[in-house]
C-alpha positions in Angstrom: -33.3 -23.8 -13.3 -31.3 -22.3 -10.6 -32.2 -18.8 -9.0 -28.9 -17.4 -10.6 -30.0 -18.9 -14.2 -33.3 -16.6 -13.8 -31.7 -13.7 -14.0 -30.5 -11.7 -16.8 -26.6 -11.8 -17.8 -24.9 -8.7 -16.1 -28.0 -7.2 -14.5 -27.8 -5.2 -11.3 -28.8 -6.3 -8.1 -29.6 -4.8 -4.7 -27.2 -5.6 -2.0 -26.8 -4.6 1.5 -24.2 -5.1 4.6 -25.5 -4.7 7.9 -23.9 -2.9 10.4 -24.5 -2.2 14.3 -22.9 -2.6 18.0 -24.1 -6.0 19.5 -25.3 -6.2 22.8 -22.9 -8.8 24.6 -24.6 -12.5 25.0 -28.1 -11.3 24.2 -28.9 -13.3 20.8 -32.9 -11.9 21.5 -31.8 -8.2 21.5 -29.2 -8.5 19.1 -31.8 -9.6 16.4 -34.3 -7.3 17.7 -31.9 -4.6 16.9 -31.1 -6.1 12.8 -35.1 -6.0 12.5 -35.1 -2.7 13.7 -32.5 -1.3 11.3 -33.9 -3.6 8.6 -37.6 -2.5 9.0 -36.6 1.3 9.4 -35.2 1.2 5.5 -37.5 2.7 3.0 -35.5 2.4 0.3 -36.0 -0.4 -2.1 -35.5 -3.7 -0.9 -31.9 -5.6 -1.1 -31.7 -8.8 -2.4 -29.5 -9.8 0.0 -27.9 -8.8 3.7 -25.2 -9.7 5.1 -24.5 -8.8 8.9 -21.1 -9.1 10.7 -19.3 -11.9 12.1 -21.1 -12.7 15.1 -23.9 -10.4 15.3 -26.0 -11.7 17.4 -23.8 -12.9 20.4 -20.7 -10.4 19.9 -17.4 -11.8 19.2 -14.6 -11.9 22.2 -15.5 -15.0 24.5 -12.8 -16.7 27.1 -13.8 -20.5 26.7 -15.9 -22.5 25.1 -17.7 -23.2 28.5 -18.7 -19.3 28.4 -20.6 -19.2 25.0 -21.6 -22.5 25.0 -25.5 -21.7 25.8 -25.6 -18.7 23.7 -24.4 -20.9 20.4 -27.0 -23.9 21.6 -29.8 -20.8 21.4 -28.6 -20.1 17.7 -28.5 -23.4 16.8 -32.0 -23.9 17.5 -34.9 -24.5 15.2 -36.5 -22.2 17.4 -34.2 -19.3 16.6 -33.7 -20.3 13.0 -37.9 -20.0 12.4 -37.0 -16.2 14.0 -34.4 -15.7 11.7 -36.5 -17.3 8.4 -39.9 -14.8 9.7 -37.3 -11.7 9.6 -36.2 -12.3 5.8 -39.7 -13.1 4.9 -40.7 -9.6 6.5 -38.0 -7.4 4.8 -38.3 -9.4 1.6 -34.3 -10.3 1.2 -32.1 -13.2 1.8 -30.0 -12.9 5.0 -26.1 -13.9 5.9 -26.3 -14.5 9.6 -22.9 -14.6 11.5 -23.2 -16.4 14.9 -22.0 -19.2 17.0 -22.8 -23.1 16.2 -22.8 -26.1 18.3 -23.4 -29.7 16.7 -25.1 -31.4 18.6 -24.3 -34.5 17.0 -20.3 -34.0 17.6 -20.0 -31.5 20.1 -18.2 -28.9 17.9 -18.4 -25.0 18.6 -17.9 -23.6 15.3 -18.0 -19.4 14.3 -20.7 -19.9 11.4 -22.6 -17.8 9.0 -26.0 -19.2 8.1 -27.8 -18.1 4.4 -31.8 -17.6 5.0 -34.3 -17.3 2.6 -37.7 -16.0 3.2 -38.9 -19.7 3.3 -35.7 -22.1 4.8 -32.2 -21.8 6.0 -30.3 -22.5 2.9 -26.7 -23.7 4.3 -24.1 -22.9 6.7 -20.4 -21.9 6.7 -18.2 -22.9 9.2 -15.1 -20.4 9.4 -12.1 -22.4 8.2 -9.2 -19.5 9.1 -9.3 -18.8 12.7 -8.0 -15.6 14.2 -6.4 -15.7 17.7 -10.0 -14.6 19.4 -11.1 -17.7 17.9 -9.2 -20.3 19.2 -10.2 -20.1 23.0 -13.4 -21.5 22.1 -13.6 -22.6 18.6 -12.8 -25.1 16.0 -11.9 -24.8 12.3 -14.3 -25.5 9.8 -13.7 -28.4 8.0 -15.3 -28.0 4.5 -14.1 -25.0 1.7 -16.5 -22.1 1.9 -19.9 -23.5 -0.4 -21.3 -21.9 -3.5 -24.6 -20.8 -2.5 -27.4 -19.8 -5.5 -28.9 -17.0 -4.3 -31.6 -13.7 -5.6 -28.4 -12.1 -6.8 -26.2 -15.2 -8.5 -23.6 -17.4 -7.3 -22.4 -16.5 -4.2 -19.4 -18.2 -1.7 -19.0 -17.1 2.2 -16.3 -16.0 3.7 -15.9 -15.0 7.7 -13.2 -12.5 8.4 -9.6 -13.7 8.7 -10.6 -16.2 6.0 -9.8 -12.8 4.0 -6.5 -12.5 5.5 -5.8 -15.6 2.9 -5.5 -15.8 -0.4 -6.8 -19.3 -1.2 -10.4 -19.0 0.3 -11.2 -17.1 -2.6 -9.4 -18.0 -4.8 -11.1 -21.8 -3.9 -14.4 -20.0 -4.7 -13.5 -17.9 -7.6 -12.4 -21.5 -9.1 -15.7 -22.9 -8.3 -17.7 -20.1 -10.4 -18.5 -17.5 -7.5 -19.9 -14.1 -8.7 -19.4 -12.7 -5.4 -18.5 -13.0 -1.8 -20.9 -12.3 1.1 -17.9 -10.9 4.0 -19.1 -11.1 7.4 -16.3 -9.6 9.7 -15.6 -8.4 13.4 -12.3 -6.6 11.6 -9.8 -5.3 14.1 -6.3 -3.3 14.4 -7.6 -1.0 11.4 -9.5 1.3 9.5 -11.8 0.2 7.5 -13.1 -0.2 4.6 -9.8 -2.4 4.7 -7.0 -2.3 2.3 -7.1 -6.3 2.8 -11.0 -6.0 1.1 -10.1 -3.8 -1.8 -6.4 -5.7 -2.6 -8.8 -8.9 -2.4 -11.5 -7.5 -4.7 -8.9 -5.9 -7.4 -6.7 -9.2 -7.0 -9.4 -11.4 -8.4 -12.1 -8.6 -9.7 -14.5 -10.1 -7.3 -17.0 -8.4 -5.5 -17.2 -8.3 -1.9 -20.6 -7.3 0.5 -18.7 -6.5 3.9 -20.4 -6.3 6.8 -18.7 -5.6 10.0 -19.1 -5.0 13.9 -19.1 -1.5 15.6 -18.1 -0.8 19.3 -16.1 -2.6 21.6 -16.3 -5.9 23.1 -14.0 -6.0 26.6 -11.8 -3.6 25.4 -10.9 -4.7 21.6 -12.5 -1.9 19.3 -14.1 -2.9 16.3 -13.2 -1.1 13.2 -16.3 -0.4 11.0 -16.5 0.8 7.8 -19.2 -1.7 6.5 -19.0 -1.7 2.3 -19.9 -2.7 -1.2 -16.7 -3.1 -3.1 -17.4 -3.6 -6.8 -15.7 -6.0 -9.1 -12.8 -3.0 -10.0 -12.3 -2.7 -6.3 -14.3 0.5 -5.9 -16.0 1.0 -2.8 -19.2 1.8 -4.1 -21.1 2.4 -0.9 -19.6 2.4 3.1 -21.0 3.3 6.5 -17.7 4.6 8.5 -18.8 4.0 12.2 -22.5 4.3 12.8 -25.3 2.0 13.5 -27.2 1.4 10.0 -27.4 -0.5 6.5 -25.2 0.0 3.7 -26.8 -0.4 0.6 -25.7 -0.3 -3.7 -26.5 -1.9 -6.5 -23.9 -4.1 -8.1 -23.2 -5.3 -11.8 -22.6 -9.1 -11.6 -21.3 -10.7 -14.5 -23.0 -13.6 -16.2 -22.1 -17.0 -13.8 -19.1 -18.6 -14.8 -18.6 -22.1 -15.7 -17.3 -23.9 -12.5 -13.6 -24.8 -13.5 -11.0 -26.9 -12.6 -9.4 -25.1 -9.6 -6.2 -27.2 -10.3 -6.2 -25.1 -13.7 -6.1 -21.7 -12.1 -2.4 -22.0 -10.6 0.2 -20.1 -11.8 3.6 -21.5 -12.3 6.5 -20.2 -10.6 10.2 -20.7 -11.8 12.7 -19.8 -9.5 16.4 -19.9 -9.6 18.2 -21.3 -6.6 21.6 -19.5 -6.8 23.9 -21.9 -4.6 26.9 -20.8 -2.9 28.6 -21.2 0.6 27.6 -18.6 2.3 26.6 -19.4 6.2 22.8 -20.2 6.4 22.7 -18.7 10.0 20.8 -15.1 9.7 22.1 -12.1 11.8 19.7 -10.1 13.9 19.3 -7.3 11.2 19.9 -6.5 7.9 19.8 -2.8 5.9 18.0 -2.5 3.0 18.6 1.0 0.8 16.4 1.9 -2.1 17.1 4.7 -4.9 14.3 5.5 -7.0 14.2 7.7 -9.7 17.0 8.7 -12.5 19.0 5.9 -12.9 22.2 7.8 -14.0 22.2 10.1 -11.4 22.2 7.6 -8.2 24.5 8.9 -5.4 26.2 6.5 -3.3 24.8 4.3 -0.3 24.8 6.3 2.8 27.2 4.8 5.0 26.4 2.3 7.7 28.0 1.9 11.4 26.1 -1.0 12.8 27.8 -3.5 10.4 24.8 -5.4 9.2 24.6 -6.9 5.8 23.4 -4.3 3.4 20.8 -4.5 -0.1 20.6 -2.0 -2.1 17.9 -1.7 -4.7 18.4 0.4 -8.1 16.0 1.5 -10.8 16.1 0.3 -14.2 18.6 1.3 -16.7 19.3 1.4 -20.1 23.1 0.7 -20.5 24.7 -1.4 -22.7 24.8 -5.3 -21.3 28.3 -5.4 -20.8 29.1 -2.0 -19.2 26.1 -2.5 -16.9 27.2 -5.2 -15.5 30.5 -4.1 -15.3 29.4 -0.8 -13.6 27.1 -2.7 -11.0 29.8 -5.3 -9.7 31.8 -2.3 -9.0 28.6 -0.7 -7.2 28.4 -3.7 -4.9 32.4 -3.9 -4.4 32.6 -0.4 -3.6 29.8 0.0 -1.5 30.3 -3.3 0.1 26.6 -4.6 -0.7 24.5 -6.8 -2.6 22.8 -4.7 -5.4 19.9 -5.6 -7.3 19.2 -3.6 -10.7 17.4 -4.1 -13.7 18.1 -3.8 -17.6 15.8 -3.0 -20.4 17.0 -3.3 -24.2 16.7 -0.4 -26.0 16.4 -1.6 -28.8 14.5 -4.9 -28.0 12.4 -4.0 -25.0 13.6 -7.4 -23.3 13.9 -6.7 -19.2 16.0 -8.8 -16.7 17.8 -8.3 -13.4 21.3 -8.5 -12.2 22.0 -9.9 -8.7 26.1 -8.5 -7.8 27.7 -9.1 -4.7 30.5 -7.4 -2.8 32.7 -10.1 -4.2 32.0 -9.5 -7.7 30.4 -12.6 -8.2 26.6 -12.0 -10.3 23.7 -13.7 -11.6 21.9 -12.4 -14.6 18.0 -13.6 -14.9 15.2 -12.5 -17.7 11.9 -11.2 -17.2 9.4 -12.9 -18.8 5.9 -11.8 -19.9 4.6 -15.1 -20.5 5.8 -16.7 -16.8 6.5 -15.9 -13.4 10.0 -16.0 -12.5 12.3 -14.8 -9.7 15.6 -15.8 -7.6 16.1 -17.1 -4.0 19.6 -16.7 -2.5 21.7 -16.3 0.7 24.1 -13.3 1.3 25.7 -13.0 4.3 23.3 -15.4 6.3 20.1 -13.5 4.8 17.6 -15.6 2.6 16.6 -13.2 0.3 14.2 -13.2 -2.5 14.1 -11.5 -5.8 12.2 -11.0 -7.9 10.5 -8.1 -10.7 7.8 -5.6 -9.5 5.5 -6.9 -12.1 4.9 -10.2 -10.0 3.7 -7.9 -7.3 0.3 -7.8 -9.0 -0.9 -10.9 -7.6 0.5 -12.8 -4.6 1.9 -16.1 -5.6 5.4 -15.1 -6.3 5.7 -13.0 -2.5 4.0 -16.3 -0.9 5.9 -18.8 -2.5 9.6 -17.0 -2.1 8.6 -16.6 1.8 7.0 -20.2 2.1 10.6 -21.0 0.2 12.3 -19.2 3.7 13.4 -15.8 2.3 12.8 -13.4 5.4 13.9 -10.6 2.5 12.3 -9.7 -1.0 13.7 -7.3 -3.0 11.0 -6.0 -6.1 12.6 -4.2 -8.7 11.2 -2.8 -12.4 8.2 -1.9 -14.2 4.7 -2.7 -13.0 1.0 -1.7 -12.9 0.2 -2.0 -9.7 -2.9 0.9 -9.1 -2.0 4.0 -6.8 -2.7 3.4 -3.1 -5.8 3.8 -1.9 -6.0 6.8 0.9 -8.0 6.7 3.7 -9.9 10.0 5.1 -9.8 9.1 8.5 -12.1 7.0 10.6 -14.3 7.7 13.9 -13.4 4.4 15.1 -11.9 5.0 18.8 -8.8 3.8 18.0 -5.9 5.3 19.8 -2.4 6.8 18.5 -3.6 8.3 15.3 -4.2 4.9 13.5 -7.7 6.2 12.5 -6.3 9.6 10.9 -6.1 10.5 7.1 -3.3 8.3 5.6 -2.7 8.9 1.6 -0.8 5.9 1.0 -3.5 3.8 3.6 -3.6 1.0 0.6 -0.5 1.2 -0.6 -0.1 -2.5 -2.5 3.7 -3.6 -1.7 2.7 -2.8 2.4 0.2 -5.8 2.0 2.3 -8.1 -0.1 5.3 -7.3 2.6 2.1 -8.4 5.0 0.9 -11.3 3.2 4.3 -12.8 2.7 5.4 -11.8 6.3 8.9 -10.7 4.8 10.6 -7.5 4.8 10.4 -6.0 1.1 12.2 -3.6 -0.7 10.7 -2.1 -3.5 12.1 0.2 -6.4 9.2 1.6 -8.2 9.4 2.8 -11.5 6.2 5.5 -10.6 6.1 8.0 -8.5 1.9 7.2 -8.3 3.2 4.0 -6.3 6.1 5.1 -4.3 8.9 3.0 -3.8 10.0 2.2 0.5 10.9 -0.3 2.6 7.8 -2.1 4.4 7.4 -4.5 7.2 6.4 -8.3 7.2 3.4 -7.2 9.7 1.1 -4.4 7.6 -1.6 -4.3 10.4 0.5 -3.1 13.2 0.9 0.0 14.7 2.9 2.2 14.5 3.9 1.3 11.0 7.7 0.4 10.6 8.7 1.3 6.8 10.6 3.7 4.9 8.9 5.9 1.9 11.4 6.8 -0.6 11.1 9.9 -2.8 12.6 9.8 -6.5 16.1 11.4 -6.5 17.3 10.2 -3.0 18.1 7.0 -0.9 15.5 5.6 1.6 16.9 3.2 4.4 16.1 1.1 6.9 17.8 -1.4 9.1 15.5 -4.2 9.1 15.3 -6.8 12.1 15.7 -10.1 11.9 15.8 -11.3 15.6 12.5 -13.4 16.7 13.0 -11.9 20.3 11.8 -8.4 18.0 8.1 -8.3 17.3 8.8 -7.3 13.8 11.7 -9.9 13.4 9.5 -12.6 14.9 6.9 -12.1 11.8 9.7 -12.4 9.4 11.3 -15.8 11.0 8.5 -17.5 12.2 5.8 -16.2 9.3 2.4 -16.4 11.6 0.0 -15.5 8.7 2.1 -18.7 6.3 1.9 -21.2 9.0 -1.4 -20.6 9.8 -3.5 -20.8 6.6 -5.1 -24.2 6.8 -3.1 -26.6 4.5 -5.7 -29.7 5.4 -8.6 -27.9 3.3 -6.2 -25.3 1.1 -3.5 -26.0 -1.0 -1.0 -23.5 -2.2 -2.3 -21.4 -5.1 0.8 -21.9 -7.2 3.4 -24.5 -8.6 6.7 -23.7 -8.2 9.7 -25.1 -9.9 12.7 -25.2 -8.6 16.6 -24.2 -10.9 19.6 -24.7 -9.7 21.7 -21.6 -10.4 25.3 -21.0 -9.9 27.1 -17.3 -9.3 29.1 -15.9 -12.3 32.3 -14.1 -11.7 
């Protein structure tokens, strides 16, 4: 009988993230300092703790010359015997992010190591490396494991594994009740909207434990957390030395299934046509939200790029709507995207009209996820209904497809975005002040699809805007639209631009590791052709 079989279905169990300032290179006074904090709580005891991502050597290193002894000392029986007396003293199971060397093949790996009050359990091996990785180490080359633990089935993941979707989605395939996070998160405030888009995206929860402090000038952002299985932070620690502890409801264990069985398919519509496949450097994207009958005309442009205009839904007749939006395009010189629902039969699609009154006509379906991919004026653009939006196959897969563009339009239920109250983390600039729209959900699919995305809500609780393909830099560069007027922004498309390069060349796409990860989706290609 397994550890998770021993437990009662949806009990609650104890958790705990770790959180603390390392001391740079000193593994001995690095756990010193976890015992201390760990010792110090007189609360009851967790089942589990997680610390951050390289707790107990800190995380920025030059070379793998340069942390080569201190990933030897954590690699040693020695050290694990340490590590295995401090989780039989506090009475929990302990998540351990540190370097690795294998002796056996030479490999420095960025590792997380379960412990148990009587053995090290397994190991992780971080398979998605962020750019303070790769002077020193190498990918993992195994899927995060399921590990049985005092609380259930659990599956590690180590920081920018996060920043992908098919990490977890791999473990949530495999039966995992829950991931154990261990993090050195940069760039933002935390708890990150990355964490709670994760957690609501596959109503997982997620133990978050992350770094304080900073390590040769890169600041660490805190906000160490318990996110429930609704995406509620249930417990966070902002930026002070400490544990972060909450009980969490896991469900029953899931029957490992076939991770084959979990991908969504994808129908998109190829509309073909002759249009020059060479991009400009920029391209405007306008967005009315709000009363549909009452939209005022584009604002005019001077700079001569290509220009998209996005339009709420309406209720008009078939025949005069398109009619009426051809004429919108022709007369404002754009494409325009705008969607339809019966009134009498509730069915939904969009209308795709260019300038040249040619236009494409495509149903939304509840049953299967579909969208368009097209070229206008040298700009591969995607499109596609808001209601895709609330996972992030259909984003992925019309970026991985080469749209730089997506333009979202129609009903959804995406959640509100999360705010954020502000954060002592030393950041500089005002990224760690109050933001109300901090986890707003289209700024991360613009992220996670490293495209430029327009999006026509039909809510003002989500607002509509134009967002970038990078949502972790700062300053932000989007657009938040208001109902009853036109938000616009020229968006670039030029790879010598730091926003441009992320749309053209796609860092976060061409970096997730296709050798251990396939795509979480099928798609199937349609060839479409323009009406006119």
């Amino acid at each position: 009988m397994s550890l998770s079989d021993a437990r009662p279905n949806n009990s609650r169990v104890r958790v705990a993230a770790l959180q603390f300032e390392p001391v740079h290179g000193d593994v001995d006074a690095n756990l010193k300092q976890a015992r201390d904090i760990l010792l110090s709580n007189d609360g009851p005891r967790p089942s589990i703790v997680v610390f951050p991502e390289m707790a107990l050597t800190g995380y920025i290193w030059s070379s793998a010359t340069e942390i080569m002894p201190h990933a030897v000392k954590c690699s040693d029986p020695a050290t694990h015997a340490e590590w295995i007396d401090l989780a039989k003293d506090i009475e929990s199971w302990l998540v351990i992010g540190h370097p690795a060397l294998d002796a056996t093949t030479g490999r420095l790996t960025n590792r997380c190591t379960l412990v148990s009050p009587a053995e090290v359990v397994g190991h992780y091996d971080k398979t998605c490396l962020f750019v303070e990785d790769l002077s020193w180490a190498t990918a993992g080359e195994s899927i995060p494991p399921l590990w049985e633990t005092p609380i259930g089935r659990v599956a590690p993941l180590i920081c920018a594994d996060l920043d992908y979707p098919e990490p977890v989605e791999s473990a949530l395939a495999r039966g995992a009740q829950a991931i154990v996070f261990s993090t050195a998160w940069v760039a933002e405030p935390a708890p990150s909207a990355t964490w709670t888009l994760r957690a609501a995206e596959y109503g997982i929860p997620i133990i978050a434990a992350d770094l304080i402090g900073t390590d040769r000038g890169v600041v660490f952002s805190g906000g160490s957390c318990i996110i429930d299985a609704n995406a509620v932070v249930v417990a966070s620690n902002d930026y002070s030395r400490g544990l972060v502890t909450a009980d969490l409801e896991l469900t029953a264990t899931p029957a490992p299934a076939n991770p084959g069985a979990r991908k969504p398919d994808i129908h998109v519509h190829r509309l073909v046509g002759s249009e020059s496949d060479v991009e400009p450097n920029a391209v405007t994207i306008s967005v009315w939200s709000g009363d549909p009958t009452k939209i005022e005309s584009a604002p005019s442009l001077s700079d001569g790029t290509p220009r998209l205009l996005v339009l709420p839904t309406t209720t008009e007749n078939r025949d005069t709507w398109i009619d009426d939006t051809r004429a919108f395009a022709s007369t404002n010189n754009s494409l325009v995207v705008q969607g339809r629902r019966g009134s009498d039969s509730g069915e939904t699609e969009i209308l795709i009209a260019t300038p040249d009154s040619e236009f494409f006509c495509f149903p939304v379906s509840e049953t299967s996820q579909t969208a368009s991919l097209l070229t206008f004026a040298g700009v591969h653009i995607g499109v596609m209904p808001n209601s895709g939006f609330s996972t992030n196959s259909v984003s992925r897969a019309l970026s991985i497809l080469g749209a730089s563009v997506i333009l979202g339009q129609g009903d959804h239920a995406l959640r509100p975005p999360r705010g954020s109250t502000g954060t002592r983390a030393p950041f500089l600039g005002g990224l760690g002040e109050a933001d109300p729209t901090f986890g707003h959900p289209i700024r991360f699919r613009a992220g996670d699809a490293n495209v430029w995305l327009g999006f026509c809500s039909e809510t003002e609780s989500v607002p509509s805007g134009i967002f970038s393909p990078d949502h972790v830099s700062w300053p932000r560069h989007e657009s938040m639209g208001e109902p009853g007027r036109w938000v616009t922004q020229i968006c670039s498309l030029d790879d010598s631009d730091s926003w441009g390069n992320h749309a053209m060349t796609k860092p976060l796409l061409s970096s997730r590791n296709n050798a251990l990860y396939e795509d979480s989706f099928n798609v199937t290609l349609e060839q479409a052709s323009w009406k006119s």
